[in-house]
N, C-alpha and C positions, 0 to 999 in steps of 0.2 A: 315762545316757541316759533321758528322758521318753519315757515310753509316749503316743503320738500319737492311739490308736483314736476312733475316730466312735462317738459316740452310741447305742444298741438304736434304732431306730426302732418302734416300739406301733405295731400293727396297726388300723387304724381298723374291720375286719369281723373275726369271729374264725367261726369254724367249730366245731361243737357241742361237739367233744372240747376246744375251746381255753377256747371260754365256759364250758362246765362247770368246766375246773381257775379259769378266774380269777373262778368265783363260789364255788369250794371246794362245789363240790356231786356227785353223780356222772352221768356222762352219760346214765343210763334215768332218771336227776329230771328232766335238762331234757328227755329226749324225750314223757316222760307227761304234765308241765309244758304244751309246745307242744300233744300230740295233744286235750288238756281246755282249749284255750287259758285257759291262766290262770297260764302265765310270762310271760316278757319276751318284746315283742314280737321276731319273729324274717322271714323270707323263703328264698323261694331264689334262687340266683343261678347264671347261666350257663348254659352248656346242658347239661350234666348234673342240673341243680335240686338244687345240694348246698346244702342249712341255713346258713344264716348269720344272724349276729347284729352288730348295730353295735354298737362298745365305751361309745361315748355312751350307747345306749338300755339299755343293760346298767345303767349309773350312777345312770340317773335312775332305774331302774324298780326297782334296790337302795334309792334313798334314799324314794320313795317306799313300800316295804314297812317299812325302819325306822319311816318316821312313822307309821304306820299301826300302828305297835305301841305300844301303851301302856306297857310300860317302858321306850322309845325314847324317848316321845316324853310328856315329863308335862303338858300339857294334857289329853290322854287319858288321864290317869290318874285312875279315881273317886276314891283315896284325895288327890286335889288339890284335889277339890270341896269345898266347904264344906254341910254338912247341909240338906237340904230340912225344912221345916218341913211341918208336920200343919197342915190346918186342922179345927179341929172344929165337925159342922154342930150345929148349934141343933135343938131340938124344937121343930116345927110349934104 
């Protein structure tokens, strides 16, 4: 007999303790992260104002710190540049 089951349906908001485990970080990173804004953008929602995070914004805001890293991302790497030249000045 085939196992019939549906799909996991992925949560399109995740809630702090969720975003933390699906960015493999611990949840006082992402709350110190939020209170210095300078994680992934986040909100509250409802009426109790519980933290949430879209799983989209999580993605993008992942892929944009890999580029941002230079052995992510070798454009940004100086050893990819090719040597700047000296110029040397002349005596007056």
């Amino acid at each position: 007999m085939r196992n019939h089951s549906k799909p996991a349906v992925e949560a399109a908001f995740l809630n702090v303790q969720n975003a933390a485990k699906y960015m493999g970080i611990s949840v006082n990173t992402l709350y110190v992260w939020r209170h210095r804004r300078q994680g992934p953008p986040s909100f509250r929602m409802g009426p109790g104002g519980r933290v949430m995070y879209r799983r989209d914004l999580l993605d993008a805001w992942l892929s944009e710190q890999q580029q941002a890293d230079s052995r992510s991302n070798p454009a940004l790497n100086p050893l990819n540049k090719a040597p700047q030249q000296c110029e040397r000045r002349r005596a007056a």
